[in-house]
Residue frames relative to the residue before (quaternion, step in Angstrom):
aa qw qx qy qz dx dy dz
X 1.0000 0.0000 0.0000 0.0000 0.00 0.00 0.00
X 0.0202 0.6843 -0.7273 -0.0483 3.81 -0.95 0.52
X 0.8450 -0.2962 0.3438 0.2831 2.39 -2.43 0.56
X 0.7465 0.4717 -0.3439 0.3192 3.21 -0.14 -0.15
X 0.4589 0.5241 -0.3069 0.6485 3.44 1.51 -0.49
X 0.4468 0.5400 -0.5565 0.4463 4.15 0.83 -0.07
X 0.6625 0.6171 -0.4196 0.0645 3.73 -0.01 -1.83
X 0.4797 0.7157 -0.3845 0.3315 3.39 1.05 -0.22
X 0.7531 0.4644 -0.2417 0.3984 3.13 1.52 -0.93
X 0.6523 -0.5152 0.4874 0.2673 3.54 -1.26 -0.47
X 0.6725 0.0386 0.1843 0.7158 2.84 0.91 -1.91
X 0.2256 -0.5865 0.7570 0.1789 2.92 -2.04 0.60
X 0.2660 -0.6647 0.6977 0.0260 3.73 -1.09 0.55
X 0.0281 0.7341 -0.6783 0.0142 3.93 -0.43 1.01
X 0.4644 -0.4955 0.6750 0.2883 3.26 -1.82 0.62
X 0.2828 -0.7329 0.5347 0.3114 3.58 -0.84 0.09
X 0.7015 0.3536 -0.2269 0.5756 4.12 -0.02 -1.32
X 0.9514 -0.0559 -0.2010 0.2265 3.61 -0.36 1.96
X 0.1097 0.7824 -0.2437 0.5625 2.07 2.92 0.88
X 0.8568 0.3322 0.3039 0.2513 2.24 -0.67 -2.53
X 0.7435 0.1032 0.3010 0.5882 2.99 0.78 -2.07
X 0.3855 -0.6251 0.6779 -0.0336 3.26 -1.31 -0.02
X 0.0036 -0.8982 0.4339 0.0706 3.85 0.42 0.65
X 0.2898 -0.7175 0.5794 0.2560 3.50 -0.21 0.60
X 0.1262 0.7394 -0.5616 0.3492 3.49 0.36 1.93
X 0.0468 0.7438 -0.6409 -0.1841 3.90 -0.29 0.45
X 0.3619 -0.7475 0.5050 0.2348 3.68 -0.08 1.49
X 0.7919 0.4078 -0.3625 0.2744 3.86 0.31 -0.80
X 0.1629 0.7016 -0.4876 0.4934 3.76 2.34 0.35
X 0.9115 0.3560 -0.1474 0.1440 3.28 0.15 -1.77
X 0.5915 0.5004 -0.3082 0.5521 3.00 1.56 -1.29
X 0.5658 0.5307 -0.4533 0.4391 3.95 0.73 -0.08
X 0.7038 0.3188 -0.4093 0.4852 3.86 0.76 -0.74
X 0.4261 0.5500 -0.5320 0.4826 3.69 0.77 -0.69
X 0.4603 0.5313 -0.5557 0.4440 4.07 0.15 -0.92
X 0.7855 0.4130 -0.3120 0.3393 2.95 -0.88 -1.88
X 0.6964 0.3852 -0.4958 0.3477 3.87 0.21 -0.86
X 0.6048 0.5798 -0.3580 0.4121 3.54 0.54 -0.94
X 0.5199 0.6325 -0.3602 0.4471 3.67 1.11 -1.11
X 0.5660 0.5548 -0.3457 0.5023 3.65 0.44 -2.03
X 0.8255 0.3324 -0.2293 0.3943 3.55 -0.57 -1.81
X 0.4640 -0.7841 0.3623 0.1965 3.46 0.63 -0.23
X 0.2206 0.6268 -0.5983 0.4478 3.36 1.58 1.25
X 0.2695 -0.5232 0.7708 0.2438 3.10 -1.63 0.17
X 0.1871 -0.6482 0.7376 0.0277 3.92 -1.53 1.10
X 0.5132 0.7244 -0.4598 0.0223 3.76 0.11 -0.50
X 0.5119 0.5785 -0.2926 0.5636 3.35 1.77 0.33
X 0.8855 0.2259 -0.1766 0.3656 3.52 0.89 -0.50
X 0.5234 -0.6903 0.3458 0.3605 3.91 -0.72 0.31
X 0.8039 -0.3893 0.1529 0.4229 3.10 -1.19 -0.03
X 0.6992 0.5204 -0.2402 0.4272 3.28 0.77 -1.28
X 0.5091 0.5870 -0.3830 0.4995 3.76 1.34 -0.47
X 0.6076 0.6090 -0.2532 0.4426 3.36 0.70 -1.71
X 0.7173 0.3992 -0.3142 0.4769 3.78 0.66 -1.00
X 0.6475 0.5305 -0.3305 0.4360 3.79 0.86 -0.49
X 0.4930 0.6991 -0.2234 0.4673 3.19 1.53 -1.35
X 0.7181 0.5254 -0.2489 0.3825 3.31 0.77 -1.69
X 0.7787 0.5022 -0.1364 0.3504 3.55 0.96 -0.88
X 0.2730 0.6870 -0.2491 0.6257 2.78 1.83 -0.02
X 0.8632 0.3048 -0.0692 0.3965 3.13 -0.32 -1.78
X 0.1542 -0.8402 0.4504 0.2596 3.58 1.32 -0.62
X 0.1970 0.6112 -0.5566 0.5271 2.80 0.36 2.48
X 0.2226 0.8824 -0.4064 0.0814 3.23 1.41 -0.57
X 0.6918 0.5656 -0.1388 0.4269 3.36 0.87 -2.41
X 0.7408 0.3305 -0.3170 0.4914 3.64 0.65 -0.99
X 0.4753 0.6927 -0.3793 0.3878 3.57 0.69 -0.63
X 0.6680 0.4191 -0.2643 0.5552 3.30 0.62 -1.80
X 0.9139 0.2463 -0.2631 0.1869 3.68 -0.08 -1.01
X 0.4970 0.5585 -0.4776 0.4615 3.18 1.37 1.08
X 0.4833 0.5183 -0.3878 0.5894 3.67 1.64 0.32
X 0.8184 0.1989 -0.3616 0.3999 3.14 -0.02 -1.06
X 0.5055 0.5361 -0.5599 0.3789 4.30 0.43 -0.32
X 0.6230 0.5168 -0.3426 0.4770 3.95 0.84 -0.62
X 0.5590 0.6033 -0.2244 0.5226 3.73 1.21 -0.78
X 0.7487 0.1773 -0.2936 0.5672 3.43 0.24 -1.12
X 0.5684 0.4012 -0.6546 0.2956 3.81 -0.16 -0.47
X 0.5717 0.6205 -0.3939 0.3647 4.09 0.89 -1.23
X 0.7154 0.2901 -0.4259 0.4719 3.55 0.25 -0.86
X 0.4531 0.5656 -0.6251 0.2899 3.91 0.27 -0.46
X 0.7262 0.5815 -0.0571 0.3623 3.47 0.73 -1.68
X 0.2191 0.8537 -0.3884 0.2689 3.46 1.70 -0.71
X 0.0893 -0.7304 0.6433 0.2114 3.55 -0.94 0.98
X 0.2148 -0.9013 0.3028 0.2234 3.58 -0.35 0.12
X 0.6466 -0.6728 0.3291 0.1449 3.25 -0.64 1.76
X 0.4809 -0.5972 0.4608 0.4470 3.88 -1.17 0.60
X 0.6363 0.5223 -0.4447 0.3529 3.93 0.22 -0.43
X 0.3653 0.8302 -0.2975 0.2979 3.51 1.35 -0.49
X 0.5203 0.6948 0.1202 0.4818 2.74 1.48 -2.43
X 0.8512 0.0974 -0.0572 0.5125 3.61 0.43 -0.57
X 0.3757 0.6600 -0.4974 0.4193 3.81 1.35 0.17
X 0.6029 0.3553 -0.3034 0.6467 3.61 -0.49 1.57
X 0.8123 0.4425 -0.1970 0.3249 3.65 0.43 -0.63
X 0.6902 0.4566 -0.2073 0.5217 3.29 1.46 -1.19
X 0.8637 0.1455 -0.0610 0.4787 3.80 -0.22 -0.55
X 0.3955 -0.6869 0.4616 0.3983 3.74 -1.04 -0.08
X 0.8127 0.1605 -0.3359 0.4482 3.18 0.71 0.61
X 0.2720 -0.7553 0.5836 0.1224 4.04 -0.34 0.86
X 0.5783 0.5799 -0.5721 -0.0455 3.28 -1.58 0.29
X 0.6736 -0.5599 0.3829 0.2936 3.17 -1.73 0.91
X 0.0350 0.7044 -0.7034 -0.0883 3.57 -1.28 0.22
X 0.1423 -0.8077 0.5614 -0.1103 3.89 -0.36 1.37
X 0.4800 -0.5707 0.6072 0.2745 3.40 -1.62 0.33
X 0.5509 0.5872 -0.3317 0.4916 3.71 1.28 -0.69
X 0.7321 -0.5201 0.3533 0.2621 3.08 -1.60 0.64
X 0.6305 -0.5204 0.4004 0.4139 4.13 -0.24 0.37
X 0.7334 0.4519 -0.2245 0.4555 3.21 0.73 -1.57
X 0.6595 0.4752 -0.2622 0.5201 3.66 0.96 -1.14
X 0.5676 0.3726 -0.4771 0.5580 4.37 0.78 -0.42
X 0.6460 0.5162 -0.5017 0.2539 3.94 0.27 -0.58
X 0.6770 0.5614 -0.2759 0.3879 3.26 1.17 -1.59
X 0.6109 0.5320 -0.3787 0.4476 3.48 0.56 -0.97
X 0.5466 0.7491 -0.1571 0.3398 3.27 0.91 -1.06
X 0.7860 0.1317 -0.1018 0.5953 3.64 0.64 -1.45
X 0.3094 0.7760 -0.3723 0.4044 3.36 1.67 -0.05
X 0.7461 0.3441 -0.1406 0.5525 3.28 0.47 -1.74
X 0.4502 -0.6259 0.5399 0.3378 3.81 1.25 -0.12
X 0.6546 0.5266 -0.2739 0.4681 4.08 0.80 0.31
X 0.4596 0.6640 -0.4117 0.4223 3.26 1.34 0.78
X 0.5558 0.5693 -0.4158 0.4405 3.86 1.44 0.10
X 0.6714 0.4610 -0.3327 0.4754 3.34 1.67 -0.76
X 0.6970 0.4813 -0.3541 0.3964 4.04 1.09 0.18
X 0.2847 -0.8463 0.3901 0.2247 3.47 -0.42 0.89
X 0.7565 0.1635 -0.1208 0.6216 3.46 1.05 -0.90
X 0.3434 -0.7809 0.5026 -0.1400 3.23 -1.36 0.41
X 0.0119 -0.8556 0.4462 -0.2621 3.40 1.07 1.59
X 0.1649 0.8213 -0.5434 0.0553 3.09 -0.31 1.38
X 0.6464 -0.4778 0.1878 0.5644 4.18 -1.03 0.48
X 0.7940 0.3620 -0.3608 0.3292 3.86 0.93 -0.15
X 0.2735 0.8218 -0.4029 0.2959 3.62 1.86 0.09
X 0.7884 0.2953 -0.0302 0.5387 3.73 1.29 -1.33
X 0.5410 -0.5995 0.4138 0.4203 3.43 -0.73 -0.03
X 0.7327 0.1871 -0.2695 0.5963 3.65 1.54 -0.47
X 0.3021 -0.7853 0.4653 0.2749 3.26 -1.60 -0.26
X 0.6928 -0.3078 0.2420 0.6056 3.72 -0.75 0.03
X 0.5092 -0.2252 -0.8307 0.0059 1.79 -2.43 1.14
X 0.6119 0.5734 -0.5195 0.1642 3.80 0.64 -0.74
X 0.8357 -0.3880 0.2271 0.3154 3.88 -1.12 0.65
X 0.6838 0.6343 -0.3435 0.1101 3.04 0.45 -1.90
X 0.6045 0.7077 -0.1736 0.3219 3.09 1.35 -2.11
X 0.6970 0.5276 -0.1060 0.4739 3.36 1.07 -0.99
X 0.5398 0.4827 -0.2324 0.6494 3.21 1.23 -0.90
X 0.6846 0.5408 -0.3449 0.3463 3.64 0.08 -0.57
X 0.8653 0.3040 -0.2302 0.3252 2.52 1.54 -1.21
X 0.2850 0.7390 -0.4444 0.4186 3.05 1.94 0.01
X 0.8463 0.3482 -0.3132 0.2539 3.37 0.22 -1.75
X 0.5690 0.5487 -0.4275 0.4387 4.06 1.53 0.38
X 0.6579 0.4018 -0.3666 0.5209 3.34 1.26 0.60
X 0.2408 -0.9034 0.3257 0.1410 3.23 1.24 0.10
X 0.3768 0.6508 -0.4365 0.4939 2.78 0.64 1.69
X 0.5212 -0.6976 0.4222 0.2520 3.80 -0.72 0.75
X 0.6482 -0.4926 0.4361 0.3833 3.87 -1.08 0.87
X 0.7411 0.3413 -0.2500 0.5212 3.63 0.06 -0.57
X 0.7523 0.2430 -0.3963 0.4669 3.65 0.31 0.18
X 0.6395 0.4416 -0.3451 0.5262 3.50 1.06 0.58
X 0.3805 -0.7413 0.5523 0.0266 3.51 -1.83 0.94
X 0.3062 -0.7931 0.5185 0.0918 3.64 -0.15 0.96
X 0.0110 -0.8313 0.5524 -0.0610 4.09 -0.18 0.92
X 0.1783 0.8949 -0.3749 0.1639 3.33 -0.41 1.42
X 0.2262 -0.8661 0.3425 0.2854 3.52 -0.10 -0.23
X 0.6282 0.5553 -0.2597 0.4790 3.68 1.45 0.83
X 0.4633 -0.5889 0.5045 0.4290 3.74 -0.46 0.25
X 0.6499 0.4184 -0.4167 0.4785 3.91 0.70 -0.52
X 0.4184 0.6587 -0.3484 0.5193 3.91 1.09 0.23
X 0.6687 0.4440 -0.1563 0.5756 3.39 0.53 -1.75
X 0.6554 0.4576 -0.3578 0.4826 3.87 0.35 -0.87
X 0.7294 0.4452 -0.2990 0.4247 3.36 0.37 -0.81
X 0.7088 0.1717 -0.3485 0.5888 3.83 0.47 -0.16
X 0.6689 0.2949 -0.6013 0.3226 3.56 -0.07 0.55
X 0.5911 0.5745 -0.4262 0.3728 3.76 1.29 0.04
X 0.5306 0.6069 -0.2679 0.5276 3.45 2.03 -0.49
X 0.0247 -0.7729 0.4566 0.4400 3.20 1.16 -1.11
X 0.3669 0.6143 -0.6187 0.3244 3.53 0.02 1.51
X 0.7907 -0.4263 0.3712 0.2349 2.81 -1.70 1.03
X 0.0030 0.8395 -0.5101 -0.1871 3.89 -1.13 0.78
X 0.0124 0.7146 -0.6848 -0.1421 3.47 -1.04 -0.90
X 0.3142 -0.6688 0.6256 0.2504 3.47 -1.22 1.08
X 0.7569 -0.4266 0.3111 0.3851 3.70 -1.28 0.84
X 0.8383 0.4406 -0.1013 0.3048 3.07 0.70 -1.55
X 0.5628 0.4819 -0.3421 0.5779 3.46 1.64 0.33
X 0.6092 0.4882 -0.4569 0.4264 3.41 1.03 -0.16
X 0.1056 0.7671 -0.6307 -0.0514 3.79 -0.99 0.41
X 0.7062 -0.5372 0.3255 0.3267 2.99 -1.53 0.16
């Protein structure tokens, strides 16, 4: 499929961290300090991963530190960001672009003007922008509704099955990164 098989849409919607970019993030750094918070509070996590740990956290109402030992690990990553071939063409495919990420807002922006391709994204949905995060809908919706533009006239580009959930839970249109070409 190429880009051109997009025009149908309005919007494009990119995942960013294997999208876009590539974060220079060593995830098992983090889910180990994220440990230690849970350690302090005195949960024991050794059964579950990071992304549990972050649900776990809210629950447990730890949430705030949680988040800001992910996302400080996030933004140093996007500084560091390798950048990806879809990257390259953000601005080109739809009149209106924007990212919707599991990563922290602040950490999809850097990476963003980093790669120098943040003038061509208007909105910006990141895992702390909403109250939930991917696969459930909302995130996406959010980010649809800062481009103002309706689910069905828009295309979701990603590179996970928790991606794919999310626009069919949005009902928007998908496409894994790697089938899209130029």
């Amino acid at each position: 499929m190429d880009y051109d098989s997009l025009s149908e849409f309005e919007a494009v919607v990119w995942d960013l961290d294997g999208t876009l970019v590539r974060l220079s993030v060593d995830w098992d750094t983090v889910a180990s300090d994220v440990t230690e918070v849970f350690q302090t509070a005195g949960i024991d996590v050794s059964d579950i991963d990071l992304w549990e740990m972050l649900n776990l956290a809210s629950k447990r109402g730890i949430r705030d530190e949680v988040e800001t030992v992910i996302s400080r690990h996030e933004r140093r990553g996007a500084r560091a960001a390798d950048r990806l071939t879809h990257a390259d063409d953000v601005g080109n495919i739809a009149p209106q672009e924007g990212v919707c990420s599991l990563n922290c807002e602040a950490a999809c922006k850097i990476a963003l003007q980093t790669q120098e391709i943040d003038v061509h994204v208007t909105a910006v949905t990141g895992r702390d922008t909403v109250e939930t995060q991917k696969p459930d809908p909302s995130p996406l919706l959010h980010t649809l509704d800062q481009l103002s533009v309706d689910p069905d006239t828009a295309v979701f580009i990603g590179d996970s099955p928790r991606d794919e959930t999310t626009a069919k839970r949005a009902d928007v249109a998908f496409r894994y990164a790697e089938t899209v070409t130029r």
